[in-house]
Every structure is written in C-alpha cells, then in structure tokens.
C-alpha positions in Angstrom: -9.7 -20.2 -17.6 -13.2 -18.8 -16.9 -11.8 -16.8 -13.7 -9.3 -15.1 -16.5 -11.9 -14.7 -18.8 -14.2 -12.6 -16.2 -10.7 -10.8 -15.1 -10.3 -9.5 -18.5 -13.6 -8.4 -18.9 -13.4 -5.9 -16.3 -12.8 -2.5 -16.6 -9.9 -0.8 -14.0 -9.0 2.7 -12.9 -6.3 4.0 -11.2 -7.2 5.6 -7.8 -3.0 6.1 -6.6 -0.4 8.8 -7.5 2.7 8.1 -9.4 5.8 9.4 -7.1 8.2 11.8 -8.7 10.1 14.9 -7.8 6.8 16.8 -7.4 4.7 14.9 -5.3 3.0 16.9 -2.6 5.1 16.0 1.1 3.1 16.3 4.4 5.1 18.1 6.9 9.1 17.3 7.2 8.8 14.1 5.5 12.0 14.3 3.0 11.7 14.4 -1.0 12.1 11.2 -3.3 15.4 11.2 -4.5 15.4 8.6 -8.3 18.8 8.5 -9.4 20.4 5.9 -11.9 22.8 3.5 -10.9 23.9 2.4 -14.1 23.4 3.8 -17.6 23.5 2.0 -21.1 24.7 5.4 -22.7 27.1 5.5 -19.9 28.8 1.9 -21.3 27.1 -0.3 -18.5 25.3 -3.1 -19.2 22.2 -2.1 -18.1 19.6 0.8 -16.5 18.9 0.6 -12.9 17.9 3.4 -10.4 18.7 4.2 -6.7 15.0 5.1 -4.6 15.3 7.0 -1.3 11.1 7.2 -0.7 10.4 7.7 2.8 7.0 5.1 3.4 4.8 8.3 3.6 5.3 9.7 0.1 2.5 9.5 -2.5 -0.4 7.8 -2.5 0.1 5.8 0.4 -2.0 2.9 3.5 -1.4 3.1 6.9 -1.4 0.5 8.9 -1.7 0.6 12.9 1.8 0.5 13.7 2.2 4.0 12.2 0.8 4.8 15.6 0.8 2.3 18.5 3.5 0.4 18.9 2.4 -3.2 19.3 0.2 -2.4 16.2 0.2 -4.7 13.0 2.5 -3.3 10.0 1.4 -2.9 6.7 2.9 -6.2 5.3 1.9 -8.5 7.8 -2.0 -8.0 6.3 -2.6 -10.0 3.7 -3.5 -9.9 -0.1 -7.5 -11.3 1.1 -7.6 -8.8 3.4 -7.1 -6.0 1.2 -9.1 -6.6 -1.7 -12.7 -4.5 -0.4 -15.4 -5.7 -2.3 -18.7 -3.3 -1.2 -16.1 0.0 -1.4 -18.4 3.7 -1.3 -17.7 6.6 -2.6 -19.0 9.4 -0.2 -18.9 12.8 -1.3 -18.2 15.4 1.6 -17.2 18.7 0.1 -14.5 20.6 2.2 -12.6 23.8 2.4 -9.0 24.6 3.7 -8.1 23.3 7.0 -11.3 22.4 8.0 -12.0 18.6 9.5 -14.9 16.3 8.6 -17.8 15.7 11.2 -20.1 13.0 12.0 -22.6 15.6 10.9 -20.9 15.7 7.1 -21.5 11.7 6.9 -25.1 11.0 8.8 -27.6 12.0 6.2 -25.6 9.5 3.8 -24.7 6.6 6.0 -27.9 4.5 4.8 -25.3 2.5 3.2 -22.6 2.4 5.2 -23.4 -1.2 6.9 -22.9 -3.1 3.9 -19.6 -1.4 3.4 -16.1 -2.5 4.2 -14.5 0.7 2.9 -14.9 4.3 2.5 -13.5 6.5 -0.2 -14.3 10.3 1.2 -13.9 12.6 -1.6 -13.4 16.3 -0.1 -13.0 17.4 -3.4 -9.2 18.7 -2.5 -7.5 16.7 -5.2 -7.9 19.3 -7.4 -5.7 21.2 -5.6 -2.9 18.4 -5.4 -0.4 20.9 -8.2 -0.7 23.6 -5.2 0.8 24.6 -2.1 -2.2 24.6 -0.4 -2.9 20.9 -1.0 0.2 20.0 1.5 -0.3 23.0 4.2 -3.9 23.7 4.4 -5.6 19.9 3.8 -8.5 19.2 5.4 -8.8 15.8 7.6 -11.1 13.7 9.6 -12.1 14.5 13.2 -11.6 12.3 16.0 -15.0 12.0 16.6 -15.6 10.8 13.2 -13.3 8.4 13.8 -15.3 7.4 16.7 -18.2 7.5 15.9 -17.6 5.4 12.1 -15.9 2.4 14.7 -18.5 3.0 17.2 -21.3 1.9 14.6 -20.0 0.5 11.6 -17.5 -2.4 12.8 -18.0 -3.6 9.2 -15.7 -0.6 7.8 -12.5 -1.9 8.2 -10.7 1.2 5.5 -10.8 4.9 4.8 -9.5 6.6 2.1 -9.5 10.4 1.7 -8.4 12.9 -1.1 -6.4 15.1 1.2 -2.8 14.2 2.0 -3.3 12.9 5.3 -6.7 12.3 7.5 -4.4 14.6 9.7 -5.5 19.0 8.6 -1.7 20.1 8.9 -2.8 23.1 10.8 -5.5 20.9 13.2 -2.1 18.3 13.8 -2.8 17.4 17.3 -6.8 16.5 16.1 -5.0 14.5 13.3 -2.8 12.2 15.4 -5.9 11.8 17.8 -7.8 10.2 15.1 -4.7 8.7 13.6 -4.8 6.5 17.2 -8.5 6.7 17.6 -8.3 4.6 14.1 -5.8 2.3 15.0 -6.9 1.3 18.7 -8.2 -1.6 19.7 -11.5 -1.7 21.8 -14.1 -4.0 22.1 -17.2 -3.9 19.6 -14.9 -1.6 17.7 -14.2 -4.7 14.8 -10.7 -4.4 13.7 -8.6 -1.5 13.5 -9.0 0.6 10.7 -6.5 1.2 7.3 -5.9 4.5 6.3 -5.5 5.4 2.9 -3.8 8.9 2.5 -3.2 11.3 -0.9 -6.1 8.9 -3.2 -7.0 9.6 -6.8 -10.8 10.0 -6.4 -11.1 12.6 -9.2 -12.5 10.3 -12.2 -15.0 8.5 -10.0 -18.6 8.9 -10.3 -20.6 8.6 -7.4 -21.6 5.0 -7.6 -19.0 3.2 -10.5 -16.7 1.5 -8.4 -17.7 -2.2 -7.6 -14.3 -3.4 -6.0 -11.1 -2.2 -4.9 -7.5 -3.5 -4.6 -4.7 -2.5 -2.8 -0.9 -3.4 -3.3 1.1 -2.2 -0.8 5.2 -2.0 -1.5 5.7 -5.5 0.0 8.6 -4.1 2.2 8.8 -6.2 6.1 9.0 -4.2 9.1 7.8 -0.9 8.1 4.6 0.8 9.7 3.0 1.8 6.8 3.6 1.9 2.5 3.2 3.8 -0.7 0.5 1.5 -2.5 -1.3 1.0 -6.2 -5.0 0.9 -5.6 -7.2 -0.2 -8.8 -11.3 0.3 -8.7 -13.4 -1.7 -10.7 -15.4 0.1 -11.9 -18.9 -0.3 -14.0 
C-alpha cells in the first residue's frame, strides 16, 4: 500500500506520439492503415479495429536486431531493464540535415556518468506537422556514437526528437551509427536502445527524474512503437 501511495503521488508526462493517418514516415516505411472490423451502428455486437503499423511508425525503440542479425529484439529486454532512473535531458540545437558531433555534447557531459539515458532535444519537434520533419531530420554521427560508448558504458539509451538518429539525406552516416550503436565490443557496456520520433517539447531542462518505456509486447520483431512516461518534478 505505501508503494501505491508514492505511485500516485507522482506526477507523469507523456514523451511518445499517438499513431494516426498523419504521423510523420521515415523513408518508404508504409502508412498505418486503422480500419474497423465490426461496428455497433453496423448491427454487430461490438467495435473492433484492423492495425497494419509497420514496427517503425511513431514514436518508436530500437533494439539491436534492427541492425545485426544475432542482435537481441526488442521484447526479449525486460520491463527492469527499461525503466532508466538517472535519464538527462541535453539540449543540442540543430538545423536541417545536419548530424550531431561529439563537439555539440562535450561542454555538457559533466553529467553524463551518472546517466543511463540520454534524451537529445534538437529542438526539430516542432517541426513534426511539416514535410521537413521526415526529409531533412537531423541525426547523430557515427562518431558520437563512438565516442558516447567509448566513455560512458553507463548510457545504455538515446532518445532524439528527430525521426530517426539516421539525417535522411546523410543515410549511409545513419546506418553507421545505427550499427556503431548496436555492436558489441569490449569496454563498450551493452549495446545501446534507440529511441526515435520522442516528445521532448514540454520538458524543462532538468524536470524529469525517471523514465519508462513500454514497448508493443509483440515476439520476434527487431524493434517497436512504444509509450514512454517521465516523471517529472
């Protein structure tokens, strides 16, 4: 009863996307198609829907199978494992098609070693409504990849703003740190989760305390649309 009490104390925010007709698709991945399968007005019994989502829509964790083969898949993690308890919001402001650098994260990686996940705000959600969002994204270089494994084993996630880590017009950058992510290499610490198309625009800069993701609990599939919720101050 006390663990419920604390619960309800807290104070959540959503940091995912609800998927309909107009969320923002990277590349050729295929629109969500909701239909209904029954109707009460039509004279059946009850309201159901069809989905066709393809795993990639929305709001959305990948997990390393998304990219190497032998990798684990999103549902084989478990619920422990993806509740991040010292999350950080870094700010990094970007432009159109341009990639993040070590450079845009040293002067603020003071804090970085007592983090297990990092929320990078580009500030490119705003732009979520336009075609630029989905086409001219920025993303994460390889080397920032690198160089985050390289000396913070601790961060096991990243989270971006952007509809993929990968700039659609840097795409062969973007599936090198897509694998430089997933990878496995000594005094790397585990492979990294990637958290694609986030909700970071109602966060301040140092709110959130805790964040949970819950992935579509779907077997065998690389990666999944998600609900994250912050707890937030």
């Amino acid at each position: 009863m006390k663990f419920w009490k604390q619960v309800f104390k807290m104070k959540y925010i959503l940091l995912s996307y609800t998927i309909n007709k107009h969320t923002p698709l990277y590349g050729n991945t295929p629109s969500p198609e909701i239909s209904a399968h029954s109707r009460i007005v039509d004279g059946d019994s009850s309201n159901t829907c069809t989905l066709f989502i393809h795993n990639h829509t929305g709001t959305h964790i990948d997990a390393p199978k998304h990219f190497i083969d032998n990798g684990k898949s999103i549902f084989e993690y478990s619920l422990e494992y993806l509740v991040f308890k010292n999350p950080l919001l870094v700010d990094c402001p970007k432009n159109d098609a341009t990639l993040i650098m070590p450079e845009d994260l040293q002067k603020k990686s003071h804090a970085f070693q007592n983090s297990d996940c990092l929320l990078l705000r580009t500030g490119f959600g705003q732009f979520r409504n336009e075609e630029r969002y989905r086409t001219h994204n920025p993303g994460i270089a390889p080397d920032t990849i690198l160089w985050i494994r390289t000396n913070y084993p601790n961060v096991r996630c990243i989270g971006i703003d952007a509809i993929s880590i990968s700039s659609f017009q840097n795409r062969d950058a973007g599936r090198a740190a897509h694998k430089m992510a997933f990878m496995v290499r000594e005094n790397f610490g585990e492979p990294l989760l990637l958290i694609e198309d986030m909700n970071l625009n109602a966060l301040s800069s140092n709110e959130i305390k805790h964040m949970i993701v819950i992935p579509w609990q779907v077997e065998d599939v690389d990666s999944a649309p998600c609900s994250i919720l912050g707890e937030i101050e």
